[in-house]
C-alpha positions as CSV (number, residue, x, y, z in Angstrom):
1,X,-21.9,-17.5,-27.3
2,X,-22.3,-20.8,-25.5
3,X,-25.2,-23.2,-25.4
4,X,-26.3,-24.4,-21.8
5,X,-28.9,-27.3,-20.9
6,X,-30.7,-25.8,-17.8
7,X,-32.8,-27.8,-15.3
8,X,-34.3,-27.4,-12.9
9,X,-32.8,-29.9,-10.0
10,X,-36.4,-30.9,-8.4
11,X,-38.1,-32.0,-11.4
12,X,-37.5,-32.6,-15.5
13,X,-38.3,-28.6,-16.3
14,X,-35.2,-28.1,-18.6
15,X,-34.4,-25.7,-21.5
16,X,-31.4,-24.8,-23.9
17,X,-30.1,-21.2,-23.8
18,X,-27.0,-18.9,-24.6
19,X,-24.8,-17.7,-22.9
20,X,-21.1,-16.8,-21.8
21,X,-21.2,-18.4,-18.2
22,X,-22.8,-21.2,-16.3
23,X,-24.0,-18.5,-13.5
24,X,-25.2,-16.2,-16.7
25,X,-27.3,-19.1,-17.8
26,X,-28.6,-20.0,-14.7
27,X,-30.0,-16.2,-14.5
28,X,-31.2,-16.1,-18.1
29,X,-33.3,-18.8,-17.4
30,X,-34.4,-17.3,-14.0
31,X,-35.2,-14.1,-16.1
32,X,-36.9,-15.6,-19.0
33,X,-37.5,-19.2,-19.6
34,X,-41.4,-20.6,-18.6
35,X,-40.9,-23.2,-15.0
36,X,-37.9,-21.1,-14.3
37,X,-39.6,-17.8,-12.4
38,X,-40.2,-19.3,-8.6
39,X,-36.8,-21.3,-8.9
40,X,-33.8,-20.4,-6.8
41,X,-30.4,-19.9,-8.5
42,X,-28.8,-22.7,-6.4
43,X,-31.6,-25.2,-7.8
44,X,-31.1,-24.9,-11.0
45,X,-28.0,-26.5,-12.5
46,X,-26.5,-25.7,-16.2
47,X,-24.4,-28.0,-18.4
48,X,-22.4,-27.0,-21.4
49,X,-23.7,-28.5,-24.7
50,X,-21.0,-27.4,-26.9
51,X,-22.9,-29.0,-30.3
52,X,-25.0,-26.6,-29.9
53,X,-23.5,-23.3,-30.0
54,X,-24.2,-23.3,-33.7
55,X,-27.1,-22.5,-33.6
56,X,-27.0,-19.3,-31.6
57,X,-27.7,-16.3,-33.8
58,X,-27.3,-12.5,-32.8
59,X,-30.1,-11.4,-29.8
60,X,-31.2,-15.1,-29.8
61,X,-30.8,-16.0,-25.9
62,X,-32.8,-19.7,-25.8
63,X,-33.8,-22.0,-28.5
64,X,-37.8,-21.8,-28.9
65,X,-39.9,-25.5,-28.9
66,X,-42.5,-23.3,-30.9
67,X,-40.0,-22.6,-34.0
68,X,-40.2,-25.6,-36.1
69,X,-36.1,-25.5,-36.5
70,X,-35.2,-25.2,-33.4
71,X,-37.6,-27.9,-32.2
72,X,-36.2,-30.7,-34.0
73,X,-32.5,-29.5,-32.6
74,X,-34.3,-29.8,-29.1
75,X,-35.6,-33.3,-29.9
76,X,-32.8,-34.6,-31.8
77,X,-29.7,-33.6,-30.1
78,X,-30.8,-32.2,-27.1
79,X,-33.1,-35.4,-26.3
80,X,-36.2,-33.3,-25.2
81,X,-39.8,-34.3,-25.6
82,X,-43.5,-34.1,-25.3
83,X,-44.9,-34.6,-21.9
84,X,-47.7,-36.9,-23.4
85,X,-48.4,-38.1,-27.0
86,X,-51.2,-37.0,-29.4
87,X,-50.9,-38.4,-32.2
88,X,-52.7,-35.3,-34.0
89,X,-50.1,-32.9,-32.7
90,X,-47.5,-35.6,-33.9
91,X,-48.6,-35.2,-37.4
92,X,-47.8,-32.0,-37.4
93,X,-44.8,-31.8,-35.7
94,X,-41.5,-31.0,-37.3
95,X,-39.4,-33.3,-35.0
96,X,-41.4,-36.6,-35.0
97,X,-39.1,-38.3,-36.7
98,X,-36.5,-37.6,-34.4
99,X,-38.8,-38.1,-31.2
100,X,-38.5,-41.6,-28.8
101,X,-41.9,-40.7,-27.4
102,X,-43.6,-41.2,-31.0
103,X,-41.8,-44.4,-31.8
104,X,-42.5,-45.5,-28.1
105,X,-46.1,-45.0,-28.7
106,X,-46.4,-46.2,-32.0
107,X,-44.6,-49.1,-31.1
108,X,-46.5,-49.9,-27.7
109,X,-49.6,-49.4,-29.7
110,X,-48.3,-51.9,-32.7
111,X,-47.6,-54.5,-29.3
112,X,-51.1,-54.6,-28.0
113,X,-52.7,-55.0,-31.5
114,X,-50.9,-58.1,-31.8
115,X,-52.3,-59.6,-28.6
C-alpha cells in the first residue's frame, strides 16, 4: 500500500493516507478524513510520500494525529503541525520535539524576554 499527502488545493487542510492510486486517495480522503467531506475530487490534489509506506499496517487507511506514534511521523517527516501553540498541550505531546511551531514559539518568546 502507498502513502499519499492529501490537500486540499484552497486552503492548508492536508492528511497522510493509504492507498494504491492517486484517484484512490483522493476518494479515501473524500470518504473519510475530517475538512475533506464538502471538497470536490478535482480540488483536492495527492502526492506520493514513498518514506512513508512503512508505516501502513493491514485495515489501516490514514495515519491518526490522535495516536501518539503516528503523530510524531506526521510532525517529523510529514512536516505537519498545530494550528496554534499551547504550551500545556505541548507538554504532553509526543511530537514536540520534532515540531517547528514549539521551537518557533519558544524561541520568539526567549526574543522578547531579552528586550
Amino acid at each position: 500500500m502507498k502513502a499519499w499527502l492529501v490537500r486540499r488545493k484552497d486552503e492548508g487542510t492536508a492528511t497522510v493516507v493509504f492507498a494504491e492510486t492517486r484517484g484512490k486517495a483522493k476518494q479515501v480522503a473524500m470518504w473519510y478524513s475530517d475538512g475533506f467531506e464538502d471538497v470536490g475530487f478535482c480540488d483536492i490534489e495527492a502526492t506520493r510520500l514513498p518514506e512513508i509506506d512503512k508505516y501502513y499496517k493491514k485495515g489501516k487507511i490514514e495515519m491518526d494525529w490522535d495516536n501518539p506514534q503516528d503523530r510524531i511521523v506526521l510532525v517529523d517527516k510529514c512536516g505537519f503541525r498545530c494550528e496554534y501553540v499551547d504550551l500545556d498541550l505541548c507538554d504532553k505531546c509526543s511530537a514536540r520535539e520534532y515540531c517547528g511551531a514549539y521551537e518557533e514559539f519558544i524561541d520568539a518568546r526567549g526574543e522578547e524576554d531579552d528586550t
